[in-house]
CHARMM-style PDB file with segment names, atoms N, HN, CA, C and O in Angstrom:
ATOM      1  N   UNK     1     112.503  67.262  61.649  1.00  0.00      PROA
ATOM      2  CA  UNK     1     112.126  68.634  61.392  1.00  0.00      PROA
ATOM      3  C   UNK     1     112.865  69.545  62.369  1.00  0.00      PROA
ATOM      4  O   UNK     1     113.159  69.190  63.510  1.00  0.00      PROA
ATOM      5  N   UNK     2     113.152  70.765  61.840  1.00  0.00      PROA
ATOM      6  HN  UNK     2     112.913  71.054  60.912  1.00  0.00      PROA
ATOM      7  CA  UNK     2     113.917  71.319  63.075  1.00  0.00      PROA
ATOM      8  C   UNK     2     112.962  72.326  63.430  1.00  0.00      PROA
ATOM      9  O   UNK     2     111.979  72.684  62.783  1.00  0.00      PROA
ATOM     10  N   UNK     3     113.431  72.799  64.697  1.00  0.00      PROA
ATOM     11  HN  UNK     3     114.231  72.508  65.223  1.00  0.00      PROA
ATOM     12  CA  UNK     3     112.642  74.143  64.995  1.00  0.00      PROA
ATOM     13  C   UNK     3     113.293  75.336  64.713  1.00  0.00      PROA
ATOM     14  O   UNK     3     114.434  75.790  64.789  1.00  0.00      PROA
ATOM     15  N   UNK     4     111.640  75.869  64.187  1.00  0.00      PROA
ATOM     16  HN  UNK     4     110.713  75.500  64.125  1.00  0.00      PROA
ATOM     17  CA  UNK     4     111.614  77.362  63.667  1.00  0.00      PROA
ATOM     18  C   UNK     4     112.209  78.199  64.727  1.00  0.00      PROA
ATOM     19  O   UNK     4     113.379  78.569  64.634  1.00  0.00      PROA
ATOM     20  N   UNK     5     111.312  78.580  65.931  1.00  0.00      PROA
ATOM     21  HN  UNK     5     110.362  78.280  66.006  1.00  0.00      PROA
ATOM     22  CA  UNK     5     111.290  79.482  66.967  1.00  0.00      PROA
ATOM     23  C   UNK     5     111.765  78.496  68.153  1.00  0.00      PROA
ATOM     24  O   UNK     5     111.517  77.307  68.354  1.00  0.00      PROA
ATOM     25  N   UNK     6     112.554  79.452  68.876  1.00  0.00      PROA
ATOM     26  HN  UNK     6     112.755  80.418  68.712  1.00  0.00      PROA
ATOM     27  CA  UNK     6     112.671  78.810  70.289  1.00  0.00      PROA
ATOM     28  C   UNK     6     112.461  79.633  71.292  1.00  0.00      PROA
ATOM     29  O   UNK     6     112.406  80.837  71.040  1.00  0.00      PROA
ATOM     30  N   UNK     7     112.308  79.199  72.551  1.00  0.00      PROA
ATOM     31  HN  UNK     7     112.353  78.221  72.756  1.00  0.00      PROA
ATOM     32  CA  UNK     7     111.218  79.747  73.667  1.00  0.00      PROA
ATOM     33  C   UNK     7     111.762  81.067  73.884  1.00  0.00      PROA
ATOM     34  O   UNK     7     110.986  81.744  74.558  1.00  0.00      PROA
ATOM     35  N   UNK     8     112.682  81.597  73.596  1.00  0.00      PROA
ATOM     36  HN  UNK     8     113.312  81.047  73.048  1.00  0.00      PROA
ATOM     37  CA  UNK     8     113.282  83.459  73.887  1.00  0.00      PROA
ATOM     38  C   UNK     8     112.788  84.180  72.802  1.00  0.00      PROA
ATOM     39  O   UNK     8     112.590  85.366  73.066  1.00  0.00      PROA
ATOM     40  N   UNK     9     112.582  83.906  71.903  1.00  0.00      PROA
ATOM     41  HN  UNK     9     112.743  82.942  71.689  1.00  0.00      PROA
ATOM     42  CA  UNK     9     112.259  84.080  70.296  1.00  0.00      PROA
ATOM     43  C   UNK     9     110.744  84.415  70.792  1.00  0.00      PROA
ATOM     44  O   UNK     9     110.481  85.615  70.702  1.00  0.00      PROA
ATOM     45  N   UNK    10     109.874  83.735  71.212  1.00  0.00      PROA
ATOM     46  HN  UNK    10     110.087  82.761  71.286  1.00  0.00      PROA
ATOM     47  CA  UNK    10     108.092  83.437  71.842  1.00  0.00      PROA
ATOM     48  C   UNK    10     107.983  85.023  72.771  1.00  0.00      PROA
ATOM     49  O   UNK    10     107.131  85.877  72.529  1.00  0.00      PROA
ATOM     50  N   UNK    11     109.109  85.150  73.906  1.00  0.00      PROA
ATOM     51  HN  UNK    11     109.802  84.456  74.103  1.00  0.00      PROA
ATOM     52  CA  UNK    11     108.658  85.912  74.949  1.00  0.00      PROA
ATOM     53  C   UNK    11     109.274  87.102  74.585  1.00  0.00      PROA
ATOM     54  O   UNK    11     109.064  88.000  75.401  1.00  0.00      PROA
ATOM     55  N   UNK    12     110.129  87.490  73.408  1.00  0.00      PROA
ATOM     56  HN  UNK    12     110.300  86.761  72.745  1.00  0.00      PROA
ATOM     57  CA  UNK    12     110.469  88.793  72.881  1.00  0.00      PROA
ATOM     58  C   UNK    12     109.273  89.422  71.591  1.00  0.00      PROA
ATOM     59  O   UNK    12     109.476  90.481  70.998  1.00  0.00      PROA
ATOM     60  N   UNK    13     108.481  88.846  71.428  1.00  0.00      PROA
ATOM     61  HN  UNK    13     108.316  87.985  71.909  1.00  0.00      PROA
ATOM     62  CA  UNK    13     107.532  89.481  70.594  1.00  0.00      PROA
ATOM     63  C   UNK    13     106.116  89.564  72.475  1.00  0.00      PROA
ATOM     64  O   UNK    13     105.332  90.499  72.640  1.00  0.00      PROA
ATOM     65  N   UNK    14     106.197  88.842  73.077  1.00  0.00      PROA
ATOM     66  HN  UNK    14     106.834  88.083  72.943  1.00  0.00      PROA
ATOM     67  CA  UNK    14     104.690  89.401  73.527  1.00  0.00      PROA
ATOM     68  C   UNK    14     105.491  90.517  74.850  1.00  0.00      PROA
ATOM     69  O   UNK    14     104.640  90.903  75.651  1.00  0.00      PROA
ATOM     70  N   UNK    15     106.832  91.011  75.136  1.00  0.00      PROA
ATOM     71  HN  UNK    15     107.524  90.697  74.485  1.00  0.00      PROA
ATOM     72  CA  UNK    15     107.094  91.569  75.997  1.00  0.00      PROA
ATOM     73  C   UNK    15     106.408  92.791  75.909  1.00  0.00      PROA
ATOM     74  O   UNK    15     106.847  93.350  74.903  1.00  0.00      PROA
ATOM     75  N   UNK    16     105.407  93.615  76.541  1.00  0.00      PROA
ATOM     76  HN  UNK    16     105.051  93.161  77.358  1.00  0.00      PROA
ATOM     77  CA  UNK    16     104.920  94.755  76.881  1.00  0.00      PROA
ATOM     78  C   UNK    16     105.179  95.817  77.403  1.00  0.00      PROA
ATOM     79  O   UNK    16     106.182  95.483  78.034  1.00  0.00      PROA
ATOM     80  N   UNK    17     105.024  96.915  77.632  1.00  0.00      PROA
ATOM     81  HN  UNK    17     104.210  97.186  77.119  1.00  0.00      PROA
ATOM     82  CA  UNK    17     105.565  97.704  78.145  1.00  0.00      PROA
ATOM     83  C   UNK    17     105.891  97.577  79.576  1.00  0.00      PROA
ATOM     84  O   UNK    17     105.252  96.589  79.936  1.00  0.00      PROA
ATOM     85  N   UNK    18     106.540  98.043  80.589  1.00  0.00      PROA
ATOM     86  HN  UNK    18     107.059  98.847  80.296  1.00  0.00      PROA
ATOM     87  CA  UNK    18     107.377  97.616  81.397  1.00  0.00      PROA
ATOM     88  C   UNK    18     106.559  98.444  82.972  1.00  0.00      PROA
ATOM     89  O   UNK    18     107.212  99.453  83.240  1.00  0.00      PROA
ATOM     90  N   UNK    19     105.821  98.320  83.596  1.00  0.00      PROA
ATOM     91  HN  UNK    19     105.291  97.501  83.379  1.00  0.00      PROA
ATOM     92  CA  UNK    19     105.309  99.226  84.357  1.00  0.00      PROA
ATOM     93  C   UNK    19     105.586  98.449  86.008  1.00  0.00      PROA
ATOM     94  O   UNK    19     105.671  97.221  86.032  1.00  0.00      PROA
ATOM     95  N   UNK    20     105.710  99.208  87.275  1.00  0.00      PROA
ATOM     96  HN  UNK    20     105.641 100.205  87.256  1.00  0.00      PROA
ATOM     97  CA  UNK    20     106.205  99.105  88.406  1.00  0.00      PROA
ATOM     98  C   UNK    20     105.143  98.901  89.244  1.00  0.00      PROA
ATOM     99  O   UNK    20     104.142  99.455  88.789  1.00  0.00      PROA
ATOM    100  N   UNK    21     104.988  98.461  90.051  1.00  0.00      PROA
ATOM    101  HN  UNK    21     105.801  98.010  90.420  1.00  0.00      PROA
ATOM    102  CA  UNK    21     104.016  98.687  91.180  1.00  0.00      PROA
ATOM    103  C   UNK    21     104.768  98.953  92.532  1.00  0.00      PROA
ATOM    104  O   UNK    21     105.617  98.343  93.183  1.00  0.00      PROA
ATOM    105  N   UNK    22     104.135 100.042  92.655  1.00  0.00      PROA
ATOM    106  HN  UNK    22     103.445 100.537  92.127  1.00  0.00      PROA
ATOM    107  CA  UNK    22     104.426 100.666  94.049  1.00  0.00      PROA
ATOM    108  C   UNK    22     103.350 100.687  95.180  1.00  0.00      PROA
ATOM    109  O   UNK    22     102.158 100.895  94.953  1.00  0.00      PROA
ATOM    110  N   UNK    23     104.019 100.391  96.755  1.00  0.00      PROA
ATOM    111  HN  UNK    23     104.987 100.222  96.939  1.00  0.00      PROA
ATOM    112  CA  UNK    23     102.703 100.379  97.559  1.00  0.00      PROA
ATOM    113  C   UNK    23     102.790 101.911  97.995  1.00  0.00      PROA
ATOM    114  O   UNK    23     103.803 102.426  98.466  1.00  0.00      PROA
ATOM    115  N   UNK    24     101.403 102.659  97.736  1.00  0.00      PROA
ATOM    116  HN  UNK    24     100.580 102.240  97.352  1.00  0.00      PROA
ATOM    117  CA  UNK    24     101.590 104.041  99.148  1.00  0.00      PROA
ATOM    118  C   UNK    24     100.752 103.795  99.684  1.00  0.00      PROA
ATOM    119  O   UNK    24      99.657 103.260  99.509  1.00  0.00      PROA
ATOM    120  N   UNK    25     101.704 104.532 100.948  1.00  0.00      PROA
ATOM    121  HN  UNK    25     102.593 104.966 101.090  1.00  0.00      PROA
ATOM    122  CA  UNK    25     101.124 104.050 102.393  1.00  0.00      PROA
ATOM    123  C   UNK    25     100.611 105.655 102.944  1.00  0.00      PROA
ATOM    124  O   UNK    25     101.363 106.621 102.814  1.00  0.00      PROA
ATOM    125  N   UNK    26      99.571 105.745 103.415  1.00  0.00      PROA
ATOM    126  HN  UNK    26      98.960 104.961 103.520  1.00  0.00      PROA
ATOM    127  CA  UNK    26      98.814 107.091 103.971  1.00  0.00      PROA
ATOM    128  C   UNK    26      98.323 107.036 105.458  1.00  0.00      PROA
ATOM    129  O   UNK    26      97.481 106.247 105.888  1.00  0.00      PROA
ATOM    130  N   UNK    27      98.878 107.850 106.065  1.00  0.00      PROA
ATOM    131  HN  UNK    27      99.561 108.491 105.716  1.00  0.00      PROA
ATOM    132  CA  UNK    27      98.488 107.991 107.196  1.00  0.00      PROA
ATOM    133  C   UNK    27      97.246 109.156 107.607  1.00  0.00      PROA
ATOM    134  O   UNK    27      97.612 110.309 107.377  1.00  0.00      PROA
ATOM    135  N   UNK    28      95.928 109.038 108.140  1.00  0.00      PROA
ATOM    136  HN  UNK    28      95.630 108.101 108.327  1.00  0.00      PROA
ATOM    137  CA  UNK    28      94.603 109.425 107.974  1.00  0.00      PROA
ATOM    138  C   UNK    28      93.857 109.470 109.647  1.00  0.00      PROA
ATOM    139  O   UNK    28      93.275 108.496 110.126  1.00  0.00      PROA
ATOM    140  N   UNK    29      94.021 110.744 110.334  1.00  0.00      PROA
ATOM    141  HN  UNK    29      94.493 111.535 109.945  1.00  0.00      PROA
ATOM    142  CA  UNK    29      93.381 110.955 111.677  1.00  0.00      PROA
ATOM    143  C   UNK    29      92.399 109.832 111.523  1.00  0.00      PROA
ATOM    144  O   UNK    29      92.307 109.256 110.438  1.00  0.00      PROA
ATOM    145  N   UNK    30      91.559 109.442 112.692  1.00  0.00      PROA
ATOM    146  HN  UNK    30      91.634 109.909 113.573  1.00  0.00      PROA
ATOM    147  CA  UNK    30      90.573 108.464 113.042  1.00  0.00      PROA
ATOM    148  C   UNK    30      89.524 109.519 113.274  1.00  0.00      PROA
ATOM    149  O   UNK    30      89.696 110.373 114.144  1.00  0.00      PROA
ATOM    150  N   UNK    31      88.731 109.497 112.724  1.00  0.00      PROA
ATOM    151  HN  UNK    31      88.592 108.803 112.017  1.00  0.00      PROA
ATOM    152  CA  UNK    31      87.440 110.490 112.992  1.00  0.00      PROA
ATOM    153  C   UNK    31      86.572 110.522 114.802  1.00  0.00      PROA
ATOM    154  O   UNK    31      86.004 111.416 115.430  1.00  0.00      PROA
ATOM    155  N   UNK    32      86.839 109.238 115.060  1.00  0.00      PROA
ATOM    156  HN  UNK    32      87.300 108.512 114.550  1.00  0.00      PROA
ATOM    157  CA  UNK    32      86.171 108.484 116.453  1.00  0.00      PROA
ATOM    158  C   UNK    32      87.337 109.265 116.886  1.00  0.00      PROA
ATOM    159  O   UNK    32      87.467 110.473 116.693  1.00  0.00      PROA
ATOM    160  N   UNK    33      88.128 108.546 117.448  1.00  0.00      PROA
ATOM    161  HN  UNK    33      88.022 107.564 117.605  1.00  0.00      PROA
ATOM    162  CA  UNK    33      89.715 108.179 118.512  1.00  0.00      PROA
ATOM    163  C   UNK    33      90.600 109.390 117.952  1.00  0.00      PROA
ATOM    164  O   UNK    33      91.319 109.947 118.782  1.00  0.00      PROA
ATOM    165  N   UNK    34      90.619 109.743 116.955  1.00  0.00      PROA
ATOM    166  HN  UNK    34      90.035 109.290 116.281  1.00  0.00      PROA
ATOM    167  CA  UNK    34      92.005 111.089 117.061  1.00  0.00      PROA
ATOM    168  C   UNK    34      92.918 110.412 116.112  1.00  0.00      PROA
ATOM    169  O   UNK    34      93.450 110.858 115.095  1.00  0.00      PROA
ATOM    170  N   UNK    35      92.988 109.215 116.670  1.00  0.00      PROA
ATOM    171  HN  UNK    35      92.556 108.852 117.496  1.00  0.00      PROA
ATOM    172  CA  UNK    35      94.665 108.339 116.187  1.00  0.00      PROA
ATOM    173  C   UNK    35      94.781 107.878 114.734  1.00  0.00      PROA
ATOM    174  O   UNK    35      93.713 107.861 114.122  1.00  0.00      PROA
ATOM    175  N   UNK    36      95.817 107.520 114.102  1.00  0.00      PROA
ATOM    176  HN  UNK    36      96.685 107.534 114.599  1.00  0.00      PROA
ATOM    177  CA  UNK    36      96.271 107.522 112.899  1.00  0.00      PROA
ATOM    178  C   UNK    36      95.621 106.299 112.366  1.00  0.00      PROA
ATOM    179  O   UNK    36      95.490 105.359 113.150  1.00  0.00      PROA
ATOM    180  N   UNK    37      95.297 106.202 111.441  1.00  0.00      PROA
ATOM    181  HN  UNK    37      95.404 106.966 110.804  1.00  0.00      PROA
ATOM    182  CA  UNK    37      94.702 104.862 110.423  1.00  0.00      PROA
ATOM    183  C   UNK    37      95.569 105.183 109.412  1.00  0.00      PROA
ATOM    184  O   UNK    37      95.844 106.292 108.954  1.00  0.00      PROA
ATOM    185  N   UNK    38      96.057 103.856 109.048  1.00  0.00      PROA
ATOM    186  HN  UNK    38      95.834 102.955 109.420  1.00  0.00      PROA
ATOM    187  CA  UNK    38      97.024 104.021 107.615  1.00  0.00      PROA
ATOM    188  C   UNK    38      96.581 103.519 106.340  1.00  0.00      PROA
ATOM    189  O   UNK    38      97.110 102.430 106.118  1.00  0.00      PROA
ATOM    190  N   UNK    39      95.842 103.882 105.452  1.00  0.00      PROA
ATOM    191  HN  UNK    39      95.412 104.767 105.633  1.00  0.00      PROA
ATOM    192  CA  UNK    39      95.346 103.113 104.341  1.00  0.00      PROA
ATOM    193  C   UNK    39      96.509 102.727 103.258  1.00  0.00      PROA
ATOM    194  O   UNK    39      97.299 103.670 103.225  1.00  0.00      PROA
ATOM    195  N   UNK    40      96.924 101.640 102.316  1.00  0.00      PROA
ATOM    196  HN  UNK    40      96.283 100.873 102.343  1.00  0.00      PROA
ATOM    197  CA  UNK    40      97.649 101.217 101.776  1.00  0.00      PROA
ATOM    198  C   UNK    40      96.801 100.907 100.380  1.00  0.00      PROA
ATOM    199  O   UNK    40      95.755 100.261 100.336  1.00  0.00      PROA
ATOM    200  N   UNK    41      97.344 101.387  99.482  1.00  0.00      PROA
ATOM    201  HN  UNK    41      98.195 101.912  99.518  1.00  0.00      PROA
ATOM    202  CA  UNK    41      97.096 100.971  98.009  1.00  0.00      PROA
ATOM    203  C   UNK    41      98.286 100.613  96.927  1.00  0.00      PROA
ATOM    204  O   UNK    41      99.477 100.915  97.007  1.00  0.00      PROA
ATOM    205  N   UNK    42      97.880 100.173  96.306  1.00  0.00      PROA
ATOM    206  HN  UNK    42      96.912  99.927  96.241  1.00  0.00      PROA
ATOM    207  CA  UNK    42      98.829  99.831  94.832  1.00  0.00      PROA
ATOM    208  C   UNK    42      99.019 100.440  93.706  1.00  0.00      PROA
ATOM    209  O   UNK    42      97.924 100.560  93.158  1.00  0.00      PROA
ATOM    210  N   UNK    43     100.022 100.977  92.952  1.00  0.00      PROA
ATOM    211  HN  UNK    43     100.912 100.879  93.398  1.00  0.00      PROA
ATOM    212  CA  UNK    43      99.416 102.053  92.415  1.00  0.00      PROA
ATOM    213  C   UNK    43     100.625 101.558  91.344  1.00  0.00      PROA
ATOM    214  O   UNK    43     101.668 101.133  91.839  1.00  0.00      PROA
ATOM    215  N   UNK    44     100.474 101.618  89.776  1.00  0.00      PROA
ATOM    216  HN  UNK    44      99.627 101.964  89.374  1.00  0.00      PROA
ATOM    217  CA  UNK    44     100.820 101.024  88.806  1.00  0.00      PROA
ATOM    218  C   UNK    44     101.741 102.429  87.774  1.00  0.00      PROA
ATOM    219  O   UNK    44     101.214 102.966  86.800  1.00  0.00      PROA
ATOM    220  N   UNK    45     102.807 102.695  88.167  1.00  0.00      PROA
ATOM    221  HN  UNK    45     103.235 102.259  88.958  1.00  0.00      PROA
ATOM    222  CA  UNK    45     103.178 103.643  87.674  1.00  0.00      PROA
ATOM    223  C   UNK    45     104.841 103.080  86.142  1.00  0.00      PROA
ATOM    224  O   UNK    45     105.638 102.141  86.115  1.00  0.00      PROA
ATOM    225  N   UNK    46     104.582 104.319  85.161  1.00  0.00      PROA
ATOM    226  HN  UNK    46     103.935 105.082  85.183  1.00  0.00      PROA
ATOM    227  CA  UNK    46     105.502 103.518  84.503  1.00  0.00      PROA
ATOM    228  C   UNK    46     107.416 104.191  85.197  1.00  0.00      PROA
ATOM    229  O   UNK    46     108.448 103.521  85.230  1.00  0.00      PROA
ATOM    230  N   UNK    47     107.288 105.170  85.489  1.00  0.00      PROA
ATOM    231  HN  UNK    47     106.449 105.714  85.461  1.00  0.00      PROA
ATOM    232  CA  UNK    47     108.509 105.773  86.061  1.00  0.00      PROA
ATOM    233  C   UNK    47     108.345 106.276  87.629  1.00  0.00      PROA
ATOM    234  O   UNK    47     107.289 106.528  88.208  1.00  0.00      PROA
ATOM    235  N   UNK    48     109.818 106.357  88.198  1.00  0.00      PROA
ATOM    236  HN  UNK    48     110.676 106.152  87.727  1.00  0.00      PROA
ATOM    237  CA  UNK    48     108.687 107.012  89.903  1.00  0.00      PROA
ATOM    238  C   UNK    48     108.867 108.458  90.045  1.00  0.00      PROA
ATOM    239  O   UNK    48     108.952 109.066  91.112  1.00  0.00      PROA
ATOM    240  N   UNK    49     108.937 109.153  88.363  1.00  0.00      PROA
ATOM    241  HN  UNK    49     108.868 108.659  87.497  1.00  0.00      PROA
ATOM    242  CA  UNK    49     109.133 110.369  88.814  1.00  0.00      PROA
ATOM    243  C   UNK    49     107.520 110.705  88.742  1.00  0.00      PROA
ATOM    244  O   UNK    49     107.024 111.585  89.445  1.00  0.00      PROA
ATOM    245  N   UNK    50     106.726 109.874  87.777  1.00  0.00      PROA
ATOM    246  HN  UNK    50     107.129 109.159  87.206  1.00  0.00      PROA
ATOM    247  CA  UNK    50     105.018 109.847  87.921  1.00  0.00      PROA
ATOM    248  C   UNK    50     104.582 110.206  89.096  1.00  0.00      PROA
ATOM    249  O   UNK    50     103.658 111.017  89.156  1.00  0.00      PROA
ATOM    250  N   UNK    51     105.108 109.722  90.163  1.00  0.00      PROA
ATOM    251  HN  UNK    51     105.859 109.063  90.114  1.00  0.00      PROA
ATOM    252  CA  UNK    51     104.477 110.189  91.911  1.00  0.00      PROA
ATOM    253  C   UNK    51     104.409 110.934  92.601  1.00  0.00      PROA
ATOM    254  O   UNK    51     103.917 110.962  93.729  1.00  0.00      PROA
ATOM    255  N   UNK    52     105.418 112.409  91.390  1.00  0.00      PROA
ATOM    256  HN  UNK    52     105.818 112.386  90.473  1.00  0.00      PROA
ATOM    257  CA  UNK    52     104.974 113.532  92.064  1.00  0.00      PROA
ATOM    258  C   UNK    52     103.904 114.307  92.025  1.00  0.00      PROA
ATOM    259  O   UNK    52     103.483 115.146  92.823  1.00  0.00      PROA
ATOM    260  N   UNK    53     103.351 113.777  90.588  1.00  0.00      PROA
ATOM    261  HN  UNK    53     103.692 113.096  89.940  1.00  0.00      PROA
ATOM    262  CA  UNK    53     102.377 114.092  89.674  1.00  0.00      PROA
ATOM    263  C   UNK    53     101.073 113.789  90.252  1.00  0.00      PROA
ATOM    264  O   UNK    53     100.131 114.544  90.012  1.00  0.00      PROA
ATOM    265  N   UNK    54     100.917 112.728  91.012  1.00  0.00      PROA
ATOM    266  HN  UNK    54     101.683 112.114  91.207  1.00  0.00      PROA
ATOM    267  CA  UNK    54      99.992 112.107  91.242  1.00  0.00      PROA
ATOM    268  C   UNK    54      99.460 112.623  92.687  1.00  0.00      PROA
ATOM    269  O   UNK    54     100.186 113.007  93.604  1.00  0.00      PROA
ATOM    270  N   UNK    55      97.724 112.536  92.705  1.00  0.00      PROA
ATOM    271  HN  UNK    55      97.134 112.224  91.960  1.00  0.00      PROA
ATOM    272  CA  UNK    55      97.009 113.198  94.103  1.00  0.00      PROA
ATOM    273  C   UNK    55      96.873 112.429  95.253  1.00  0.00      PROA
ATOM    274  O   UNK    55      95.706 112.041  95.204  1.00  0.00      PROA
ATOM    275  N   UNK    56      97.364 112.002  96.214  1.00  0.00      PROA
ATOM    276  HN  UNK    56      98.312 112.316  96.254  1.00  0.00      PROA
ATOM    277  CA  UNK    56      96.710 111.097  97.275  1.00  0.00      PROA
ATOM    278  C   UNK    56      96.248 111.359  97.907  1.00  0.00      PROA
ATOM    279  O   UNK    56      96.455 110.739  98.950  1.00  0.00      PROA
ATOM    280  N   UNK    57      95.293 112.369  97.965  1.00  0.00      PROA
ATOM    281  HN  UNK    57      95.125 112.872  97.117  1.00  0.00      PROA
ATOM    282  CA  UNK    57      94.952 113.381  99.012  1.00  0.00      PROA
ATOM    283  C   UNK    57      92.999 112.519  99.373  1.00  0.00      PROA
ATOM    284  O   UNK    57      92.192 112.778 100.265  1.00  0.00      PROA
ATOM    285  N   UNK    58      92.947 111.839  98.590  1.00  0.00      PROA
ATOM    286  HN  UNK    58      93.603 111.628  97.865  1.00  0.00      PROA
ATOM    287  CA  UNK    58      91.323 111.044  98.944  1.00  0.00      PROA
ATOM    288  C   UNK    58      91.388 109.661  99.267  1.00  0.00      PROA
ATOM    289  OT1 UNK    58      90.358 109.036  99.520  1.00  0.00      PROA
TER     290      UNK     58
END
């Protein structure tokens, strides 16, 4: 029997849309001490012009 589909054939129908992950990094006075705390998150954007758009302000 031969084969129908082969394994590139499989991963071009479930390919999804294409999205980035970016780390931002925030730097945040210390309420105690004065000094800088840096909080770091992940943030799932599809282009990086999205990041201007976006609030990091909380």
């Amino acid at each position: 029997m031969a084969k129908t589909q082969t394994f590139g054939d499989k991963t071009k129908k479930k390919k999804a849309e294409e999205k980035m992950y970016v780390k931002v990094v925030k730097g945040v006075p210390s309420p105690k001490t004065g000094s800088l705390r840096f909080l770091e998150t992940f943030v799932s954007v599809k282009d990086l012009a999205e990041l201007d758009k976006m609030d990091f302000t909380k």
